[in-house]
C-alpha positions in Angstrom: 0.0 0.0 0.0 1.1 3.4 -0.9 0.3 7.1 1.5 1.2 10.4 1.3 4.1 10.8 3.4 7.3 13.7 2.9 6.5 14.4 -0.5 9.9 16.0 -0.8 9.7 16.6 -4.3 6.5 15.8 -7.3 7.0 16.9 -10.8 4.4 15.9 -13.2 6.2 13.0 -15.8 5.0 13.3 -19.2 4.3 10.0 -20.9 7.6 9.0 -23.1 6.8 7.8 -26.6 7.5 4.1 -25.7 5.0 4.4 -22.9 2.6 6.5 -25.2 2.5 4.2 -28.5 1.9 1.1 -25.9 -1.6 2.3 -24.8 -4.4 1.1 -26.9 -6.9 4.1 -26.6 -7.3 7.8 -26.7 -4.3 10.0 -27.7 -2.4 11.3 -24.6 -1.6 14.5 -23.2 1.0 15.6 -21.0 -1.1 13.9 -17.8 -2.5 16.5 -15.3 -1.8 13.9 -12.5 1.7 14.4 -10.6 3.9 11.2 -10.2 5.5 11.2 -6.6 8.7 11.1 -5.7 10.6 11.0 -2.6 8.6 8.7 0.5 5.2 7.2 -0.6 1.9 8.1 -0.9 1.3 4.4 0.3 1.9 5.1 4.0 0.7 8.8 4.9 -3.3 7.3 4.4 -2.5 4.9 6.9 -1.6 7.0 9.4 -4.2 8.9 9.6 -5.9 10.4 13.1 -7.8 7.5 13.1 -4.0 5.8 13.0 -3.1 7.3 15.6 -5.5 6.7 17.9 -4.9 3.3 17.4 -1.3 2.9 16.7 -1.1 -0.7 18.5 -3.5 -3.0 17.8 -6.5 -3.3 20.0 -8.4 -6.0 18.7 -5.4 -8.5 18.3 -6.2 -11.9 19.2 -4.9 -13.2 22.4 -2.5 -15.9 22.3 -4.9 -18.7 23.0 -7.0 -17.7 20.5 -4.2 -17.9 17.9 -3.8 -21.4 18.9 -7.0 -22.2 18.5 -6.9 -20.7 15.1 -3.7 -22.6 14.1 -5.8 -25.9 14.8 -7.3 -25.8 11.5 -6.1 -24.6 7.8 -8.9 -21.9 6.1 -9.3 -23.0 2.7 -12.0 -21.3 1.1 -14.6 -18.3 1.8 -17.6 -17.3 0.6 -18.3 -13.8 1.1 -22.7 -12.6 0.8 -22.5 -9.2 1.9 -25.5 -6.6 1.5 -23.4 -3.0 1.2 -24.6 0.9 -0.3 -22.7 3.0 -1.2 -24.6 5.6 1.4 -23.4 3.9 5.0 -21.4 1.2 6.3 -23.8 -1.0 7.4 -23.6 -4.5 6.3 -27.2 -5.7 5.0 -29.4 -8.2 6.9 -29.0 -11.8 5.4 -25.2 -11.3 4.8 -23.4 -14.1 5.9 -19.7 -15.5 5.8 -19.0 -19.8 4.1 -16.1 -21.1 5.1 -14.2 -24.0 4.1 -11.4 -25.5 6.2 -9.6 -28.7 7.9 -8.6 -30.3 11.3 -4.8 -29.9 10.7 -4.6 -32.4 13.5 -3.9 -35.7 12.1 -4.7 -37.3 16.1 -7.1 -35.1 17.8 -10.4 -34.0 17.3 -11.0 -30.4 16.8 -13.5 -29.5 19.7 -13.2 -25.3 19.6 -13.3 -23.5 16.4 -11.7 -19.9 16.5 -12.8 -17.1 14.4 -12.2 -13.0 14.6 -15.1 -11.2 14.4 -15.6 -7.4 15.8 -17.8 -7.2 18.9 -19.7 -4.2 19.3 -23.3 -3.1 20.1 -24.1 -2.5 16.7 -23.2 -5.7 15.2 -25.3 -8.6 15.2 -24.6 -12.4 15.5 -27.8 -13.8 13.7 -26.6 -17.4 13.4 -23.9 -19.8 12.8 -24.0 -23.2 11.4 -20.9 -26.1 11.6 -21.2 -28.4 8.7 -24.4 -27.2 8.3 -25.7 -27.7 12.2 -26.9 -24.9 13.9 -24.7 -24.2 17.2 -26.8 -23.5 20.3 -25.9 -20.0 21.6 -24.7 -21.6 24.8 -22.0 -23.1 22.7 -20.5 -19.7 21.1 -18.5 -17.4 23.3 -18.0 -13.7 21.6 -15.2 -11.6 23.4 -14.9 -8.0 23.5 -11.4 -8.6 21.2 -13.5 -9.9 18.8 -12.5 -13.4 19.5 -15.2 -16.0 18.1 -15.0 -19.3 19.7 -16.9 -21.9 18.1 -18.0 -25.3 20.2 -19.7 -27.4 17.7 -22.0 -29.6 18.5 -19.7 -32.5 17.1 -16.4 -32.1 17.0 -14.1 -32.6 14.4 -12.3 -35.9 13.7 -8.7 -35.3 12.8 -7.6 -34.4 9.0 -11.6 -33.8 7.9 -12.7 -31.0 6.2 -15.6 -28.9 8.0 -17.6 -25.4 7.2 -18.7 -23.1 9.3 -21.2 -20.1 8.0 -22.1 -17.1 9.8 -25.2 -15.1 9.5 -24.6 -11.2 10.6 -25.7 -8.0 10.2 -25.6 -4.2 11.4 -22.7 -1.4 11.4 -19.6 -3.2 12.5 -18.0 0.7 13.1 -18.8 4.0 14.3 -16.5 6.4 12.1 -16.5 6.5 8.6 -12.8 6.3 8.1 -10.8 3.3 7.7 -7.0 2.9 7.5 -6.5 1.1 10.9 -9.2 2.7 12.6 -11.9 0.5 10.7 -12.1 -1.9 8.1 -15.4 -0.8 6.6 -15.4 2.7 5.4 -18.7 5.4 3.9 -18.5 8.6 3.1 -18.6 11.3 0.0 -16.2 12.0 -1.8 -14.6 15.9 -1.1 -15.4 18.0 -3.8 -17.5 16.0 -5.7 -20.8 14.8 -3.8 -20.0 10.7 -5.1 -20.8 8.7 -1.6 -18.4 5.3 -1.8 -18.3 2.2 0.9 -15.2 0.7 0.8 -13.2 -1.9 2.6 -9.4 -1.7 4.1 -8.4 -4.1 5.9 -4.9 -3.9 6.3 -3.4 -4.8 9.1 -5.7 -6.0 11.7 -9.1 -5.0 10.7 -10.6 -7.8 8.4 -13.0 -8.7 11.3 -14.7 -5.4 11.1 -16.6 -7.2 8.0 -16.3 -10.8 8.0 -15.7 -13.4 10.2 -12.1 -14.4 9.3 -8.9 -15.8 10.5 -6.0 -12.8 10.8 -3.2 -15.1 10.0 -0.7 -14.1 7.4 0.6 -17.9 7.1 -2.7 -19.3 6.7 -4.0 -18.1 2.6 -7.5 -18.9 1.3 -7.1 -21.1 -1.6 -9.9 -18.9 -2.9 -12.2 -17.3 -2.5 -16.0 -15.6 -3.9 -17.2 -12.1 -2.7 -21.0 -11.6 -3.8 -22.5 -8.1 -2.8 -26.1 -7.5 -3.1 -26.7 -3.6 -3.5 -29.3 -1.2 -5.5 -28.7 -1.6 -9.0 -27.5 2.0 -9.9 -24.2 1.2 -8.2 -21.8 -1.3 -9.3 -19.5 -3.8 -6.6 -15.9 -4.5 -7.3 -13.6 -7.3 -5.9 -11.3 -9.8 -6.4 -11.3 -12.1 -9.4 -13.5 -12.5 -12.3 -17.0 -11.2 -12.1 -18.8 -14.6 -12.9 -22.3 -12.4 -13.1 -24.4 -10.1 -12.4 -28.1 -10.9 -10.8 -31.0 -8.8 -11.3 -33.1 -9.3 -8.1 -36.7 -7.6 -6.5 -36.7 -4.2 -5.1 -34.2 -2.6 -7.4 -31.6 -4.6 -6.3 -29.0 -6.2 -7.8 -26.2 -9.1 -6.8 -22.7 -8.6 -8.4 -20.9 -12.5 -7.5 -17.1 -12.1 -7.6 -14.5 -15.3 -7.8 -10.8 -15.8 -7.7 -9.2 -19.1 -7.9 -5.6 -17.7 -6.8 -4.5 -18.1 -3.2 -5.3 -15.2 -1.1 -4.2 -13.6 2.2 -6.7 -12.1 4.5 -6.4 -8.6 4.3 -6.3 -8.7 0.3 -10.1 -9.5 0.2 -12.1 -6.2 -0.2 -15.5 -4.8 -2.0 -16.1 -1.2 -2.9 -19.6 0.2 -3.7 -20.7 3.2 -5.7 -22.6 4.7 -8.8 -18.7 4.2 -11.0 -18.7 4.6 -14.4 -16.2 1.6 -16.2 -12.8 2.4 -17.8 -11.3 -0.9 -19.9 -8.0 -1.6 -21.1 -6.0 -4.5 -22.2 -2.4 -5.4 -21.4 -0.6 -7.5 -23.7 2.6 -9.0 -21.8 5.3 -11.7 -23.5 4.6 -15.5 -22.4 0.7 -15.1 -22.4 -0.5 -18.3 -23.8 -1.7 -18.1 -27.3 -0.9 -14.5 -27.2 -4.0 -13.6 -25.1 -4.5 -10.4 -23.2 -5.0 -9.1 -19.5 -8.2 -6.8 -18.8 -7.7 -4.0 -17.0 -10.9 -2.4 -15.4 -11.2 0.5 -13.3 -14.4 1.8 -11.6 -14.5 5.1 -11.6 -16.0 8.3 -10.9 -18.4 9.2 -14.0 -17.0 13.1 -13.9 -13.3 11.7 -13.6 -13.2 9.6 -16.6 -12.3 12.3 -19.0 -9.1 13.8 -17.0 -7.9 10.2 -15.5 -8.4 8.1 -18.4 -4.3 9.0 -19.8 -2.9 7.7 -16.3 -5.0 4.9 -16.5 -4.0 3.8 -19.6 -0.8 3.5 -18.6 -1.2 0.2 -16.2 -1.2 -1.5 -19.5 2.6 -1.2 -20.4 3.3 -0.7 -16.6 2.1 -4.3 -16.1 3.8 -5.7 -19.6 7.1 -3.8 -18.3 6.6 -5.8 -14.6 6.1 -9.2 -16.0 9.4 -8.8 -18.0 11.3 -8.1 -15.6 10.1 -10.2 -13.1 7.6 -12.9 -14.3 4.3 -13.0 -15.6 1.1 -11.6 -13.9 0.3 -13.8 -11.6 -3.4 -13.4 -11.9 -3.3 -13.3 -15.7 -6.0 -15.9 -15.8 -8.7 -13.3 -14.1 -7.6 -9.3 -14.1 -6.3 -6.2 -12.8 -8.2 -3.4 -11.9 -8.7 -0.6 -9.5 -11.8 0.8 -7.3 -11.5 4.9 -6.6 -12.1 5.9 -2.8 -11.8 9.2 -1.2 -8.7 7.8 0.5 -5.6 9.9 0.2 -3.5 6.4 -0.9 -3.8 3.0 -1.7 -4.3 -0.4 -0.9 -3.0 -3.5 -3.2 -6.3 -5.5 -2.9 -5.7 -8.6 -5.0 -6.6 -8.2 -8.8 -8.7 -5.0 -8.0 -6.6 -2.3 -5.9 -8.2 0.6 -3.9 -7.4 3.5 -5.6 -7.5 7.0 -3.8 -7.0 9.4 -7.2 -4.8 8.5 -10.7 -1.2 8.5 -10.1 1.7 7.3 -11.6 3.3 6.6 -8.6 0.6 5.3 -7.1 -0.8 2.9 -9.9 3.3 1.4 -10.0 3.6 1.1 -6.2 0.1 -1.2 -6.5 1.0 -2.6 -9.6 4.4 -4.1 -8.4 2.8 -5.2 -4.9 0.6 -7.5 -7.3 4.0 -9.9 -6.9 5.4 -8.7 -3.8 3.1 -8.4 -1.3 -0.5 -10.6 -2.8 1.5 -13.5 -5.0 4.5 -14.3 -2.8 2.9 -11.9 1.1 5.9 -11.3 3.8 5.1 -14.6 6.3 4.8 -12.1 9.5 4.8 -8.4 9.8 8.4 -8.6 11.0 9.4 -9.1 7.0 6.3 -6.1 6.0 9.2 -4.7 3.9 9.1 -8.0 1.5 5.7 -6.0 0.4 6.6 -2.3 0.9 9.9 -1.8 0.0 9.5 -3.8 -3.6 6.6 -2.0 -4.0 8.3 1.2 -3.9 11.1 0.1 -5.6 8.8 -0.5 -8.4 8.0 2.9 -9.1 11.5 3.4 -9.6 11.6 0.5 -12.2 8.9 2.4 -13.9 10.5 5.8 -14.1 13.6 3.9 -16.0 11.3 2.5 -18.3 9.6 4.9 -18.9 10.8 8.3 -17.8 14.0 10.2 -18.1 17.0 9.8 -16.5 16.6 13.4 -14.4 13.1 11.7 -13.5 14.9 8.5 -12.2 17.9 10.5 -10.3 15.2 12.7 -8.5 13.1 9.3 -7.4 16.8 8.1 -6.1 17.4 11.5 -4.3 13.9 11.5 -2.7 14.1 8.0 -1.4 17.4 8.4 -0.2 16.8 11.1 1.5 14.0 9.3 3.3 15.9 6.4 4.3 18.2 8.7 6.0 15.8 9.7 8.5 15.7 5.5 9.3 16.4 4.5 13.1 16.5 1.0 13.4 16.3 -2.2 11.3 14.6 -3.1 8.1 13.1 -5.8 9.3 10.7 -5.1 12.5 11.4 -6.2 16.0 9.4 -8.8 17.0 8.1 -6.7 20.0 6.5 -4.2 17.6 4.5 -6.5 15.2 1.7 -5.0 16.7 2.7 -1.9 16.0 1.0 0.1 13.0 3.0 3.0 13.1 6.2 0.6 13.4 5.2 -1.8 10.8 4.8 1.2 8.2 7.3 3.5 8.9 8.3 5.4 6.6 11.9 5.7 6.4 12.8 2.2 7.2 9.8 -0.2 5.8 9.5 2.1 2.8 11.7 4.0 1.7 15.0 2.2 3.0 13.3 -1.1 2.1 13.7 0.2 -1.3 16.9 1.1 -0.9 17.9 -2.4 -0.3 16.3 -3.2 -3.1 18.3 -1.0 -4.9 21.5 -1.9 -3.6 21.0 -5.6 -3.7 20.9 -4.7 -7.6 24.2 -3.5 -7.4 25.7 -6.1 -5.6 24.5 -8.5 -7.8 25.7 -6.1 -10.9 24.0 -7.7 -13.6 20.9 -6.8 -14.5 19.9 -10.3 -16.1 20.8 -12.1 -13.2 19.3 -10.4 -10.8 15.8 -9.8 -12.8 16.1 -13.5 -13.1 16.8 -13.9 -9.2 13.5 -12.6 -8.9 11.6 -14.5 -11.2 12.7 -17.8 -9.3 11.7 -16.1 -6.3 8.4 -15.7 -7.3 7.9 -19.2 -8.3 8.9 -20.4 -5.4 7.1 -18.6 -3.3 4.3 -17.6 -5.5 0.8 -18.2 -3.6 2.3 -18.7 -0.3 4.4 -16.7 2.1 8.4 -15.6 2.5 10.3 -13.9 5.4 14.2 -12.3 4.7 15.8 -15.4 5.1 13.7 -17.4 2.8 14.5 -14.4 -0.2 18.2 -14.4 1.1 18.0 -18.4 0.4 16.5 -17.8 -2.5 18.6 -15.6 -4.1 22.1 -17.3 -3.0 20.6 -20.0 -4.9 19.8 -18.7 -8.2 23.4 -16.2 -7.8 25.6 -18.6 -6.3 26.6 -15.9 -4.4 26.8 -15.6 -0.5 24.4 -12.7 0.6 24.2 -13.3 3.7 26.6 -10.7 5.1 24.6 -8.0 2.7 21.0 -8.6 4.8 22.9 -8.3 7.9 23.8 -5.1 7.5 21.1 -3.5 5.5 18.0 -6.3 6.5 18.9 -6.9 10.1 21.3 -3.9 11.0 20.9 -0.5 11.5 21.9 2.6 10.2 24.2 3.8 7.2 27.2 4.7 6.0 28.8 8.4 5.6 32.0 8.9 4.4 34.7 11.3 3.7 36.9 10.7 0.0 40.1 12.7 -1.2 42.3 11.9 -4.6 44.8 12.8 -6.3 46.6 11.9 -9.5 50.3 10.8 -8.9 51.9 10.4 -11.9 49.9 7.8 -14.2 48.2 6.8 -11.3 45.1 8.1 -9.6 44.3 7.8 -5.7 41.3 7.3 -4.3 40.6 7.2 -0.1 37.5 6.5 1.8 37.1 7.1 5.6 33.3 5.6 6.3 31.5 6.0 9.7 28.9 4.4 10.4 25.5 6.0 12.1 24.8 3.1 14.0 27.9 1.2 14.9 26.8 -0.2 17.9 25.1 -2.3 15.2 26.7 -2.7 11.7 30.6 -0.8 12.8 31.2 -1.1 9.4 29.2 -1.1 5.7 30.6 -3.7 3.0 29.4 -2.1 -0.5 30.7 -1.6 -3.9 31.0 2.0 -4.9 31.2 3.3 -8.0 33.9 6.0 -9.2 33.4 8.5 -12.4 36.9 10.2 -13.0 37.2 13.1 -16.2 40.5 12.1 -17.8 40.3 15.4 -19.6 39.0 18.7 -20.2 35.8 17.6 -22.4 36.2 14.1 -22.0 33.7 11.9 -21.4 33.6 10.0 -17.5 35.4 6.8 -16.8 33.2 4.5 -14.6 35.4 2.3 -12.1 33.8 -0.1 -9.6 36.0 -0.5 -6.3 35.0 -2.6 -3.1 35.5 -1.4 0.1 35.9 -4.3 2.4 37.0 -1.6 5.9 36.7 1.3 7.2 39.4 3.4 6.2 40.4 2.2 2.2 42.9 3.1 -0.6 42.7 2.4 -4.0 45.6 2.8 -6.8 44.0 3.0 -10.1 46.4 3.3 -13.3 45.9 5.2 -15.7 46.7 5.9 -19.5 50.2 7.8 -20.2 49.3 11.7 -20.8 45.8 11.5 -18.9 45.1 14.6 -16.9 42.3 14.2 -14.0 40.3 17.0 -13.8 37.2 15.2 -11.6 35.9 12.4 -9.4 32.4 11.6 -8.3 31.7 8.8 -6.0 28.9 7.1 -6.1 27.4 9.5 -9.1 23.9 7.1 -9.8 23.6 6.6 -6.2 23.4 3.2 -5.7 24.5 2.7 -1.9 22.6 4.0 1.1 25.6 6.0 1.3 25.7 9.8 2.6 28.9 11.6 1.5 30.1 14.5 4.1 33.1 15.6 1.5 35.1 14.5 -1.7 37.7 16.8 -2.3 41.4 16.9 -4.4 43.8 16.8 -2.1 47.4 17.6 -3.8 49.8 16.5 -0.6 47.9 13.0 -0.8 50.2 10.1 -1.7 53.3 13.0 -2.7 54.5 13.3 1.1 57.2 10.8 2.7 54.0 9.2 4.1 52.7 7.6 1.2 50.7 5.4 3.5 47.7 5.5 1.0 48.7 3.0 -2.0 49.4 0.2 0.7 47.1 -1.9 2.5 45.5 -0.3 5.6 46.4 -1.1 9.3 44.4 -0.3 12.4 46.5 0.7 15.4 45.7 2.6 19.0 45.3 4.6 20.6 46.1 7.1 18.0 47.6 9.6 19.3 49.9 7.4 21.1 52.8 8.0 24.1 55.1 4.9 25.2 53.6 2.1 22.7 51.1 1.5 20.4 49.0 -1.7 20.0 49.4 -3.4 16.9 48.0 -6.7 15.5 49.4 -10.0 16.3 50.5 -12.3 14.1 52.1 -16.1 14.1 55.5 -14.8 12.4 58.1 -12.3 13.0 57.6 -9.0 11.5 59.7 -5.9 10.9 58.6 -2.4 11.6 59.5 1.0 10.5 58.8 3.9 12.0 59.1 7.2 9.0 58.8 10.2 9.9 57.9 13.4 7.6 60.6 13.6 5.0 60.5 10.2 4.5 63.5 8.9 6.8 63.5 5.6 8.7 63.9 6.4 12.2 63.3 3.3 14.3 63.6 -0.4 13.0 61.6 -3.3 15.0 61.9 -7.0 14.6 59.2 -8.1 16.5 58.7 -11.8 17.2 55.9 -14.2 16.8 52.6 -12.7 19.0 54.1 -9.3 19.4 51.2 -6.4 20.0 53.1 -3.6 21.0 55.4 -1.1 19.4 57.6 0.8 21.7 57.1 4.8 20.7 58.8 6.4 24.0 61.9 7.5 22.1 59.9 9.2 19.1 59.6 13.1 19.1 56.5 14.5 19.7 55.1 14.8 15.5 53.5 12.7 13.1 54.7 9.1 11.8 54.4 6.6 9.4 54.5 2.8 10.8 55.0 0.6 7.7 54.6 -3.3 9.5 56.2 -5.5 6.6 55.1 -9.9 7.4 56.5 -12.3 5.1 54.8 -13.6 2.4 52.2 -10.8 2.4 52.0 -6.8 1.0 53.4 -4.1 3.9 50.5 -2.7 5.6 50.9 1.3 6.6 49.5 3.5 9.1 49.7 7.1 10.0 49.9 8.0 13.5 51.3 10.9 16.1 53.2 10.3 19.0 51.7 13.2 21.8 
C-alpha cells in the first residue's frame, strides 16, 4: 500500500513515446496527475488520526485464540454481503462460508476460532458447523472480537468442516478506515460521489467478516457476492462470474478468484462508477491472449484520469518482464476509486485513492510482492513495501527520463536517511502500526535495499532472473528475509548473507569522507566511512562506483572498487598523458551511502607518508605516548617507523605474538609505521606520537 508521506519533491512526468504508442486508446496529453517522488503516498493514508488513535493493535487476538486458530487450515470463503454505497452497514442476510480442515492428524477439533468485531451495533444472527446450527450456549464472543466456536460435534482429525455465519448491522462507528476501521462510507470531497469501501490492512478484516487474521494461513480462494441497488456497481477480487438482477431494485454482483489469497487482500467497494477498460498485452501469455484492465470510476473523472489509466497497460507488460508474468493473468487487474488519500494492493482489483503514476506502479508491483508471494509475519512487511516502492523506480527507467529516475533516487534516499533502526521489525512491535509502516525504514529504505541488492549482484539479467525464481517459489504462499536471502544465494551462487545483515537486520548507514589525487599515471582514491549506527553494523561492506574526467571535455570513466574496511585506498592506473580534472563517488547513487566531502587533495600520496597505496592497518590509541597496540601475528615482523621527510627512524623485529610497538623515544610529530610480514604486502598507518 502506498500514502502520502514527505512528499519532498512531485514533478508531473509526461508520458515518453514508448509508454505512449503502448496504450491502446485515446491519444495522450501531457497527464495533469503528478507522479510522486521521494517517501510514498502508500503510507501517509494509513496513518491517519484514526491511525493514531490506534497505533497498537486493540483488537489482536490473544495468544490462545491464535492457537486455537492454528488448529485448523482456512481453505476457502464465501463472502454474501449486503453493502450501499450511502453507510457502512452490512445488509441483513449477509453471511460469511467457510471451508477448512482439522490440521490435527490425532485429535479432534473441539473449539473452532474465528475473529469477528464485537460491538453493540453488530449482530450475531446465526452460525452453522457443517451445516448444524450451534446453540448460543455453545458460542463465546469476546470483547477482542475473538469468536469461539463449540460445535455440536467435533471434528475428527484431517476432515474437512464449514462453518457459516449469519450477521448484520454497522460493524463501526467512524466512517474512516486505514487502521481505525475496516469498513469505510462517506462522499467524496469536492465531488458529492458517496463510496463504501473496505481496508483491511493490518488488523481489521473482522470489522466485515468473520475471518482468520493469519498471514501464514491463505485462502485457496475465494467468492465475494455483494447484493446492492442496481444504480451502483460492486468490485472485488477475481473475475465477475455475473451479475443478478433481483426484487426491489436490487442487484447481486458474484465475484471469484481461484488464486490463493491472504486475508487482508479480500475487499469490496460500492458506488454509482462509471467503467474504464484496457488490455495489457505481456510476452509469455498463452496463445498471445491479453489481461483486462478495469477500473471503476468516478463518472465526472473519466475524462481527466483516463491518460494515467492507460498507462497500467505497459506498466504491467514492463513488470512481467522483468520479473515474471502476472500472476493473476487468468482473471484481471483493476482498480476501485475511494476518497482515500493512498492505496491499498487489494488482490486483482486495488483501492485507488485518485490516478497516479506513482501510485498505480507502487500497486501494480505489490501484485507480486506483497499478494503472490505476502511477507510470512509483519516482522518481514518490507518484502511488500519496499519492492513495492522500488517498483515505481523500475517504472520511471522504463519509462521516464534519467533526471526523472535520479530525482526518485534523491527522494528516497533522503527518506531512508531519517531510518532508526532495522529493516526488518522487531518482534516486540508486530503489533505496532506506526512501526510496521514506517516510513523511512519499511518504505523508503526497504527500497533502498532493493536498490543496492541490484548493485551487488551487478547484472541486471541475473538479478531480474533472481527474482523471477523467487516468485515461483514462493508464489501463492508466504516468505520472510531469510527465505529471499536463500532464494537468491541459490539462483546467484553468491553468499548474501553478510549484505541482509547489514542492510535487513542492521541498522543505520554509511557516511563517508573521499580525497584523490593523480600521482603520476596513477590516480588515488581514499575513503574514511562512519557508520551512524555502529553499535550495530561498525562497518558497511558495498561496492562504490567512481566516475573520473581524464580530460577537459572528455567523457567519464566508470570504475567499480569494493571497500571491504573502514578506512580504504585504491591505486587506479591510468593511460600515459591522462590529466584528471574530476571524481564523483557514487554519481547514480546506488549505496545507502551519505557523503560528508570529496575533495582533491594535492599532498595525498606526494609526502614521505605515502601510506595511501598500501594496505591499511588499524592501530591505537592514536595519538599514542610509550607504545602503540598493533595486531598479532604467528610470524616475526619488521617495523619502521618514517617520519615526515620520509627517513627511517626506528627499525623493530618483532617476534611471533608481538602487540606492541615501543614509541617512547619518538619526538612529539606525526609518523608513518610501515609493518612489513612475510609472504604478504606491507600494511601502513599514519599516526602521532603526543
Amino acid at each position: 500500500m502506498r500514502l502520502l508521506y514527505l512528499l519532498a519533491a512531485a514533478i508531473t512526468l509526461p508520458l515518453s513515446s514508448a509508454l505512449a504508442q503502448s496504450v491502446r486508446s485515446t491519444p495522450l496529453a501531457p497527464p495533469p496527475f503528478a507522479f510522486s517522488f521521494g517517501q510514498q503516498i502508500c503510507r501517509q493514508q494509513h496513518l491517519t488520526q484514526a491511525a493514531h488513535q490506534q497505533a497498537r493493535r486493540v483488537t489482536t487476538a490473544s495468544r490462545r485464540h491464535e492457537q486455537l486458530m492454528s488448529r485448523y487450515d482456512l481453505k476457502f470463503a464465501r463472502i454474501d454481503i449486503g453493502l450501499e454505497r450511502t453507510s457502512n452497514e452490512i445488509g441483513a442476510g449477509t453471511n460469511a462460508l467457510l471451508l477448512a480442515r482439522n490440521v490435527s492428524a490425532t485429535t479432534p477439533l473441539d473449539t473452532i476460532g474465528l475473529e469477528l468485531v464485537r460491538i453493540n451495533t453488530l449482530f450475531l444472527d446465526s452460525l452453522l458447523v457443517n451445516g448444524q446450527r450451534v446453540p448460543t450456549a455453545r458460542i463465546s464472543w469476546l470483547a477482542d472480537g475473538a469468536l469461539r466456536i463449540a460445535p455440536v460435534q467435533p471434528i475428527a482429525p484431517a476432515t474437512d468442516f464449514s462453518v457459516q455465519v449469519w450477521y448484520h448491522g454497522v460493524p463501526t462507528t467512524s466512517s474512516s478506515t486505514f487502521f481505525g476501521n475496516g469498513l469505510g462510507s462517506t462522499a467524496v470531497p469536492g465531488l458529492g460521489n458517496r463510496v463504501t469501501w473496505t481496508f483491511s490492512s493490518p488488523f481489521t478484516t473482522h470489522h466485515w467478516w468473520p475471518c482468520k487474521q493469519v498471514l501464514l494461513d491463505k485462502l485457496d480462494s475465494v467468492e465475494v457476492h455483494v447484493t446492492t441497488s442496481a444504480d451502483n456497481k460492486a468490485g472485488s477480487n477475481g473475475l465477475l462470474e455475473r451479475t443478478v438482477t433481483l426484487p426491489n431494485g436490487k442487484v447481486r454482483y458474484e465475484w471469484k478468484s481461484r488464486y490463493p489469497i491472504d486475508y487482508y487482500l479480500v475487499s469490496v467497494t460500492v458506488s454509482q462508477y462509471a467503467e474504464h477498460l484496457v488490455y495489457a498485452h505481456p510476452a509469455g501469455m498463452p496463445n498471445g491472449d491479453s489481461i483486462p484492465i478495469l477500473t471503476y470510476l468516478y463518472p465526472q473523472q473519466l475524462p481527466q484520469a483516463a491518460p494515467v489509466l492507460n498507462a497500467t497497460a505497459p506498466m504491467l507488460e514492463n513488470f512481467s518482464a522483468k520479473v515474471g508474468l502476472y500472476p493473476f493473468w487468468q482473471e484481471k487487474y483493476g482498480h476501485c476509486l475511494a476518497p482515500i488519500g493512498g492505496g491499498m494492493e487489494h488482490q486483482t482489483m486495488t483501492l485507488l485513492g485518485f490516478p497516479d503514476y506513482g501510485l498505480i506502479a507502487h500497486e501494480l508491483f505489490h501484485q507480486w510482492f506483497g499478494d503472490n508471494v505476502t511477507c510470512a509475519s509483519y516482522r518481514d512487511i518490507w518484502l511488500n513495501e519496499g519492492f513495492a516502492t522500488y517498483g515505481e523506480y523500475l517504472t520511471i527507467q522504463a519509462f521516464g527520463t534519467p533526471v526523472d529516475a535520479n530525482q526518485w533516487l534523491l527522494g528516497n534516499r533522503g527518506g531512508a536517511f531519517q531510518a532508526f533502526g532495522s529493516v526488518v521489525v522487531p518482534a516486540a512491535d508486530t503489533l505496532n502500526v506506526q512501526r510496521i509502516f514506517s516510513g523511512a525504514l519499511t518504505y523508503a529504505k526497504g527500497a533502498q535495499v532493493v536498490h543496492m541488492l541490484r548493485h551487488v549482484v551487478n547484472n541486471d539479467s541475473a538479478f531480474f532472473a533472481a527474482l523471477r525464481a523467487y516468485q515461483q517459489q514462493f508464489g501463492g504462499s508466504t516468505a520472510t528475509t531469510d527465505d529471499l536471502r536463500q532464494s537468491l544465494e541459490a539462483s546467484l551462487n553468491m553468499p548474501l548473507q553478510w549484505f541482509f545483515d547489514q542492510w535487513a537486520y542492521g541498522e543505520g548507514y554509511a557516511r563517508s569522507t573521499f580525497r584523490w589525487n593523480q600521482v603520476g599515471n596513477d590516480l588515488l582514491i581514499e575513503s574514511v566511512q562512519v557508520s551512524t549506527a555502529p553499535a550495530s553494523v561498525p562497518f558497511f561492506r558495498m561496492p562504490i562506483e567512481f566516475d573520473y574526467t581524464p580530460g577537459a571535455g572528455q567523457p567519464a570513466v566508470t570504475v567499480r572498487l569494493e571497500q571491504n574496511q573502514p578506512t580504504q585506498v585504491w591505486t587506479i592506473p591510468l593511460p600515459p598523458g591522462t590529466t584528471i580534472t574530476n571524481v564523483l563517488a557514487d554519481p547514480r547513487r546506488w549505496n545507502l551511502l551519505q557523503i560528508l566531502r570529496i575533495r582533491r587533495d594535492n599532498t595525498f600520496g606526494v609526502t614521505g607518508l605515502a601510506e595511501e597505496a598500501s594496505p591499511r592497518l588499524t592501530v591505537y590509541p592514536n595519538p599514542c605516548t610509550d607504545f602503540l597496540s598493533i595486531p598479532a601475528a604467528v610470524q616475526e615482523r619488521t617495523a619502521e617507523v618514517v617520519d615526515l621527510a620520509g627517513r627511517v627512524v626506528s627499525r623493530h623485529h618483532l617476534p611471533a605474538a608481538a602487540d606492541r610497538l615501543p614509541t617512547a623515544s619518538l619526538a612529539a610529530g606525526t609518523y608513518l609505521l610501515r609493518l612489513s610480514e612475510p609472504g604478504f604486502p606491507p600494511r601502513q598507518v599514519r599516526f602521532t606520537r603526543n
